[in-house]
C-alpha positions as a printed Julia matrix, in Angstrom:
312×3 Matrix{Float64}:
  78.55  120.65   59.24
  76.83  122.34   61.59
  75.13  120.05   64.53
  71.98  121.6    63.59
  71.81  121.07   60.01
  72.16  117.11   60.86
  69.16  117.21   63.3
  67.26  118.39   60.26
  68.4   115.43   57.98
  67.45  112.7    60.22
  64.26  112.43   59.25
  64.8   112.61   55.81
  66.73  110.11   55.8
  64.55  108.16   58.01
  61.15  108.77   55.9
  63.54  107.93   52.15
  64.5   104.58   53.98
  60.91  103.72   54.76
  59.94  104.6    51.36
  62.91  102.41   49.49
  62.0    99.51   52.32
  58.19   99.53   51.15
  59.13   99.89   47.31
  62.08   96.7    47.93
  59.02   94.72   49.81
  56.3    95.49   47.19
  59.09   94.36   44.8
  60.32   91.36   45.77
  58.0    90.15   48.11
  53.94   88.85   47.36
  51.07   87.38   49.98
  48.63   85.18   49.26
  45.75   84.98   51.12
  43.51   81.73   52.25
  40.49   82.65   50.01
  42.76   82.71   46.72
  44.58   81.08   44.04
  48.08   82.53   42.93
  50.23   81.98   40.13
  53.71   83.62   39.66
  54.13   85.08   36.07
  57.68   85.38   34.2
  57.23   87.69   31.54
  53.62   86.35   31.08
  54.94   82.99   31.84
  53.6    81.05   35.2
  56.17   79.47   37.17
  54.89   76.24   38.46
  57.9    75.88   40.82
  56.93   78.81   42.5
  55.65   78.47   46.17
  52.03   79.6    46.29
  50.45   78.82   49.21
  48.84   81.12   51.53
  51.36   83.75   53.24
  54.46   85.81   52.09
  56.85   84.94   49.63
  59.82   86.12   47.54
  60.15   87.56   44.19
  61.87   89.31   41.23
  60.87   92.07   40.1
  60.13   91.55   36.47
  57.75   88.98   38.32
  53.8    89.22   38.74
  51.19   87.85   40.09
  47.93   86.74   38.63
  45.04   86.08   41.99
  41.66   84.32   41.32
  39.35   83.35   44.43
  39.62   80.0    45.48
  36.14   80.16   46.89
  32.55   78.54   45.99
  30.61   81.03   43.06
  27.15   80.72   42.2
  25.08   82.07   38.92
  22.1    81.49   37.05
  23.09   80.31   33.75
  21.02   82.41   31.19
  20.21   84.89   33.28
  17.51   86.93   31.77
  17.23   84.76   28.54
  14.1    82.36   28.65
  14.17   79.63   26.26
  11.68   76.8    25.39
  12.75   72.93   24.83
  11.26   69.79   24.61
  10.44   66.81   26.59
  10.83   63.16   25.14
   6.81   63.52   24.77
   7.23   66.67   22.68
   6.16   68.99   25.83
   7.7    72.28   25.62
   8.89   73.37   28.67
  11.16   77.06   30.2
  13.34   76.32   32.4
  16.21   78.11   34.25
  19.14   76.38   36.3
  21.47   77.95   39.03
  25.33   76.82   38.65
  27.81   76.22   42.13
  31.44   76.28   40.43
  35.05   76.81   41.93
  38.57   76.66   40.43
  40.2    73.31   40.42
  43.71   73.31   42.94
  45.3    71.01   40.91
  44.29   72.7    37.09
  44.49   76.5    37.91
  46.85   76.34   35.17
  44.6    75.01   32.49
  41.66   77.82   34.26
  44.43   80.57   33.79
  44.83   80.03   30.03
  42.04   78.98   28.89
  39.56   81.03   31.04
  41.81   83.48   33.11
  39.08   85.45   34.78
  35.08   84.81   36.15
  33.38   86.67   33.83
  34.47   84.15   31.05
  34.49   81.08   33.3
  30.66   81.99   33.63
  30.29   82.82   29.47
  31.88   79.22   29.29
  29.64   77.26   31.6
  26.34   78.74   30.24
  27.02   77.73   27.07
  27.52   73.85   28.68
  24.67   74.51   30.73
  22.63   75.63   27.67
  24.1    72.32   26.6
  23.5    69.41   28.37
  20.07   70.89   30.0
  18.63   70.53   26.24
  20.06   67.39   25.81
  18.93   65.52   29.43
  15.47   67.32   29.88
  15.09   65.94   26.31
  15.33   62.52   27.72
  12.36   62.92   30.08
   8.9    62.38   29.93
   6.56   65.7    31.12
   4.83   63.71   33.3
   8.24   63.2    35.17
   8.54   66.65   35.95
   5.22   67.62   37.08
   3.28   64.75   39.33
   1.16   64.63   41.71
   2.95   61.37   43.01
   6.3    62.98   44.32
   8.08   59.44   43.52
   7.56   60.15   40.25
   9.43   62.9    39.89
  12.67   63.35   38.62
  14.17   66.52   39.45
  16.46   65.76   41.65
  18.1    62.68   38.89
  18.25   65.33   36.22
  19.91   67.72   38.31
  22.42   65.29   39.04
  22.84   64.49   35.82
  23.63   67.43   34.12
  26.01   68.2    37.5
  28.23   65.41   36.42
  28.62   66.01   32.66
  29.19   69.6    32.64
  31.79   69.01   35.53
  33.81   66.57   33.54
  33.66   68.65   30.59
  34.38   71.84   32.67
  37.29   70.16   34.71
  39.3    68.92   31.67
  38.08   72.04   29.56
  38.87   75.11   31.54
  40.32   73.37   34.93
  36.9    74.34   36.96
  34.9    72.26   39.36
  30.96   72.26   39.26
  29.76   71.04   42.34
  25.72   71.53   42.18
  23.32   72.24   39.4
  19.91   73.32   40.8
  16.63   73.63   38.8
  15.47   77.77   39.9
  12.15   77.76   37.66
  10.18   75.4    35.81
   7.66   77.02   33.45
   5.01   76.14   30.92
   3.64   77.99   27.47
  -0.5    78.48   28.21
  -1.78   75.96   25.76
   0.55   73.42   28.03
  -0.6    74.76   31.24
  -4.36   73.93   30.38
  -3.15   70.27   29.72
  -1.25   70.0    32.61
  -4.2    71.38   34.93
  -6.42   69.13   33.15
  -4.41   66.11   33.64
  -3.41   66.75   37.12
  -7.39   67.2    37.52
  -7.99   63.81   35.98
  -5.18   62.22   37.81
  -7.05   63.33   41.43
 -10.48   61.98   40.84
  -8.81   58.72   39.8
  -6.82   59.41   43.05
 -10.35   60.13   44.76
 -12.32   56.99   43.26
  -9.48   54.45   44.46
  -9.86   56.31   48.17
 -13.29   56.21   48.01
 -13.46   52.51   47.09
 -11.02   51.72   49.83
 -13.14   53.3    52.01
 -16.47   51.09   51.06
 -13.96   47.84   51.37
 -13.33   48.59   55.0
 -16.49   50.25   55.67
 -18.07   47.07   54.45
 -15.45   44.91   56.51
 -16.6    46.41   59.51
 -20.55   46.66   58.95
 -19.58   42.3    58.26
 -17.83   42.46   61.65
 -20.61   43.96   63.42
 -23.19   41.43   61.93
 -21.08   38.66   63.01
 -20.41   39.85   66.53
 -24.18   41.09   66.66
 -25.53   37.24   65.91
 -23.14   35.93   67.88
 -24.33   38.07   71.18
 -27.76   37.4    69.83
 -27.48   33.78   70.01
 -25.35   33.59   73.29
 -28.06   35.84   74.98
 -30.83   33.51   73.48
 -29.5    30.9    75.08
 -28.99   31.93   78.28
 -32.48   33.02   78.08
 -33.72   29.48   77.31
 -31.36   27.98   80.11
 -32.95   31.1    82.73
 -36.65   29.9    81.18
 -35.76   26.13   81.82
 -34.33   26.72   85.25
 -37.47   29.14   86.47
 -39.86   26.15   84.7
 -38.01   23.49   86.94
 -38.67   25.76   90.1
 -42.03   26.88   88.74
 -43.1    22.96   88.73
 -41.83   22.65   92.35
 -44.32   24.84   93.15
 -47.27   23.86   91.32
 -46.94   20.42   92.55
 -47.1    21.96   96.2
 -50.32   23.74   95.09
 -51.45   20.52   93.5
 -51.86   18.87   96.81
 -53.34   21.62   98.84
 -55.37   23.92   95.81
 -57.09   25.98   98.84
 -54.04   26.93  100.03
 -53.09   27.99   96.8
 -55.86   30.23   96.19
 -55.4    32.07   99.7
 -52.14   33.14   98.3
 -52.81   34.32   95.07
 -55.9    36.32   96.56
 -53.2    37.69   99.57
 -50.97   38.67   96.59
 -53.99   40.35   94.53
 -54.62   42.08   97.52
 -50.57   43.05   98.31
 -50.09   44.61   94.81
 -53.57   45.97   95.01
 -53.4    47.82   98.43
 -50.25   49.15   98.1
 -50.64   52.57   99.63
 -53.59   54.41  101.13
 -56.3    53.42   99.45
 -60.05   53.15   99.85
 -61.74   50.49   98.07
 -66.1    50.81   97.67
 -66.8    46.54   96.71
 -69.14   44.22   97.43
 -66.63   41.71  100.39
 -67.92   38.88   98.22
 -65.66   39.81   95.3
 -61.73   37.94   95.15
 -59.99   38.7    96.39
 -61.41   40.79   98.51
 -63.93   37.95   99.97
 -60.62   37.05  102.72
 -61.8    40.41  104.24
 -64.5    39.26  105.55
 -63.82   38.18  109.28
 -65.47   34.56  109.09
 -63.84   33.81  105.6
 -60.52   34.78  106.91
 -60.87   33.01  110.21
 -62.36   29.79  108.09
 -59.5    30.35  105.43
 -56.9    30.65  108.71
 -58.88   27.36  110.33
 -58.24   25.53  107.4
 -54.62   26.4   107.27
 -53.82   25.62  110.57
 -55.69   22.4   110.74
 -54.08   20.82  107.6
């Protein structure tokens, strides 16, 4: 064979080799990623003993491979339907709930044949969520889902409770996990909607009166306080009062019985202080000098007044 016709079949026989290589790989070989669930099929058949954990594994060929994500779903159950039900006082309420599900490691057997795919794992768990959410909003009173006093609500409780009977139900049904339940809307017909507002309206002036009243217990309180404390200052400054009184009577007397035993020399005085306050700036009196005070003008009835003084 010529050197040049074997050039030419290289890589032929290179690219056919590639091609049998991928076709023996795809064949005998399967990966699994992180973010799913696998489970090797025998002629429709799963083999348990199969290893089917993420990576790359063997194969026969007669052998396939059913996938299903491993990985947190959410829905709204009843998506687009809107359907009344009851409360235990005979309220009728709409409500819609959101669903957080994932495929159970240990029962992705049972979820293969009872469910096999999402689209009927989600038909299945509306019709629990449809369900239960009759049967535990059923148990509750309206007034426990709408409240103005938030720790009367119970939401959150109902939630949880129709979390953990649909997920016992779905785990041991169809091998799936529900891991939340979540209330998305919470509606009311118009005729209950009136009530409601009415109530709620109702509910706030009784929530008004009872602040109001507390307010006229401690506004009274304090006015009480103030009374007190106002007496109390009254009293302490009437007393001091009496004891400043006493004490300027006692010096008072000390004085007057001075006076007592020399009245002309208490007379000068008071007319010098008459005539002190009187004459305080420049002023110009017109009176007859025989008027008091002013009579101590008068040069003999100072010098007499002065006389007298000095000689006593």
């Amino acid at each position: 064979m010529p050197e040049d016709r074997k050039s030419l079949r290289w890589p032929m026989y290179l690219t056919i080799t590639m091609i049998l290589t991928i076709l023996c790989i795809k064949l005998f070989t399967y990966s699994v990623r992180f973010t799913e669930y696998a489970v090797v099929l025998r002629f429709g058949k799963p083999l348990v003993e199969k290893n089917t954990e993420p990576g790359l594994h063997l194969k026969l060929p007669f052998e396939t491979v059913w996938r299903a994500d491993n990985r947190i779903q959410c829905f709204e159950g009843e998506s687009g339907i809107v359907e009344e039900i009851f409360t235990n006082d005979e309220k009728n309420i709409t409500v819609t709930l959101f669903m957080c599900w994932k495929i159970s490691k240990d029962k992705r057997l049972t979820y293969l044949e009872r469910v096999g795919n999402s689209q009927a794992a989600r038909h299945e768990l509306t019709a629990l969520l449809r369900s239960y959410k009759n049967s535990v909003f059923g148990k509750y009173k309206f007034e426990e889902l709408v409240n103005i006093d938030p720790s009367k609500i119970r939401i959150n409780r109902i939630e949880r409770e129709i979390q953990v009977m649909i997920n016992i139900e779905a785990l041991d049904l169809y091998g799936i996990e529900v891991s939340d339940i979540g209330v998305t809307h919470l509606g009311f017909p118009e005729t209950v909607t009136k009530k409601v507002f009415a109530r709620m309206e109702a509910e706030r002036e009784i929530e008004v009166q009872k602040i109001l009243s507390e307010a006229d217990l401690i506004s009274a309180k304090i006015k009480a306080d103030a009374d007190r404390e106002s007496v109390k200052l009254l009293a302490s400054a009437e007393s001091e009062a009496t004891r400043i009184r006493a004490k300027g009577d006692a010096e008072a007397a000390k004085h007057y019985a001075v006076f007592e035993q020399n009245p002309e020399l208490a007379s000068y005085l008071r007319k010098l202080n008459s005539l002190k306050k009187t004459l305080t700036k420049k002023t110009t009196l017109i009176l007859d000098t025989n008027t008091a005070p002013f009579d101590l003008l008068k040069n003999e009835g100072l010098e007499s007044n002065i006389s007298t003084k000095i000689n006593k």
